[in-house]
C-alpha positions as CSV (number, residue, x, y, z in Angstrom):
1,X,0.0,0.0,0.0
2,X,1.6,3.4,-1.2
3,X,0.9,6.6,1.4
4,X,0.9,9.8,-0.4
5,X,3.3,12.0,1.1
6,X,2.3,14.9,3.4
7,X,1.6,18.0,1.8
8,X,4.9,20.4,2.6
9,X,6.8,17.5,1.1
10,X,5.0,17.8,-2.4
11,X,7.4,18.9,-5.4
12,X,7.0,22.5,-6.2
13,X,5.0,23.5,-8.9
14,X,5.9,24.4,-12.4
15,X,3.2,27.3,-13.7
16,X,3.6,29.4,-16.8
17,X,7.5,28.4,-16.8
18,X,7.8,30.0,-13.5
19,X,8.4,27.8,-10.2
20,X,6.0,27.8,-7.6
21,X,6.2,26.3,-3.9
22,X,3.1,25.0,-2.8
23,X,1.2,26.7,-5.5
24,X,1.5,29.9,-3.8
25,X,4.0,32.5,-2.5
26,X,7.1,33.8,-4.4
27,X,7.3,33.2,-8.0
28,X,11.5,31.3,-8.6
29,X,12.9,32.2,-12.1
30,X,14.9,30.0,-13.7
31,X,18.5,31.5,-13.3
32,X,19.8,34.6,-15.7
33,X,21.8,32.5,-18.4
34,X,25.3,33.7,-18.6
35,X,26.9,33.8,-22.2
36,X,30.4,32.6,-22.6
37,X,32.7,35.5,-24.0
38,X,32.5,33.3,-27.2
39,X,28.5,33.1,-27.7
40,X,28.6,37.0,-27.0
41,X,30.9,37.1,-30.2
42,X,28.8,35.6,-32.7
43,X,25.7,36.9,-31.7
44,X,26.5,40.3,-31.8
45,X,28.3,39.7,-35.1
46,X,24.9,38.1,-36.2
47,X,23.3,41.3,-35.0
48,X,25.4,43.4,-36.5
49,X,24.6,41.6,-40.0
50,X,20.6,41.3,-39.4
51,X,18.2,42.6,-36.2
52,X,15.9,39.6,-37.1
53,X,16.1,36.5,-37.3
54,X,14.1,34.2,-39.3
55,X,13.5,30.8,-37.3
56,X,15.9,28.2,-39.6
57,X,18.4,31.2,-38.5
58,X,17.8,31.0,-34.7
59,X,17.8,27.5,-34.9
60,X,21.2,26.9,-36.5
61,X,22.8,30.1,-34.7
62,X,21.3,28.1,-31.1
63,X,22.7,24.8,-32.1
64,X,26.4,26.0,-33.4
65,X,26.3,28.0,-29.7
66,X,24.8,25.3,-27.7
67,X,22.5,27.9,-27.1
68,X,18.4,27.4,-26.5
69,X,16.4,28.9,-29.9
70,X,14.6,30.8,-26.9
71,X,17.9,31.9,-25.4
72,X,18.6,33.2,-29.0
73,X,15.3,34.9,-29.7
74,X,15.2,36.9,-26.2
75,X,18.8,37.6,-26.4
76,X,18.1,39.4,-29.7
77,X,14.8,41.3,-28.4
78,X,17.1,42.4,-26.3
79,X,19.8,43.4,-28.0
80,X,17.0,45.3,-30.2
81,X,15.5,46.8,-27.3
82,X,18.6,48.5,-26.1
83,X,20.0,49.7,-29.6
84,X,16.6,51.2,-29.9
85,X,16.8,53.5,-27.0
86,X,20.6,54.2,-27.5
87,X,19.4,55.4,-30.8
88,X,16.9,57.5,-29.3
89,X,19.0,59.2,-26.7
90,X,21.2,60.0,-29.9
């Protein structure tokens, strides 16, 4: 006969990507990712060659980095979203 274990031992939640303990409380984010000096390289080379990426792009440009498509496509709104405002201040 298997006993279900007591609720405070229950595995924490997993909600819209975000972690959750006991369904309730503080939401945990995954970790920042941190780009070797190497990734950096190519993708602001890529950026400096396109702003956009098509998706075969992001895919290839995430596998030769070992690099998530997501990691790729955030990194370059990003990138976007600050060359945008440096743009604007001038």
């Amino acid at each position: 006969l298997l006993s279900r274990p007591p609720e405070h031992e229950k595995p924490p939640a997993v909600t819209n990507g975000e972690l959750r303990i006991n369904g309730k409380g503080k939401k945990l984010r995954k970790p920042r990712t941190i780009y070797s000096s190497l990734q950096l390289q190519a993708l602001n080379q890529r950026f400096q060659q396109t702003q956009y990426l098509a998706l075969p792009e992001r895919a290839e440009l995430a596998a030769q980095l070992g690099l998530t498509q997501t990691q790729v496509k955030i990194w370059f709104q990003n990138k976007r979203s600050k060359y945008k405002k440096i743009m604007k201040q001038g």
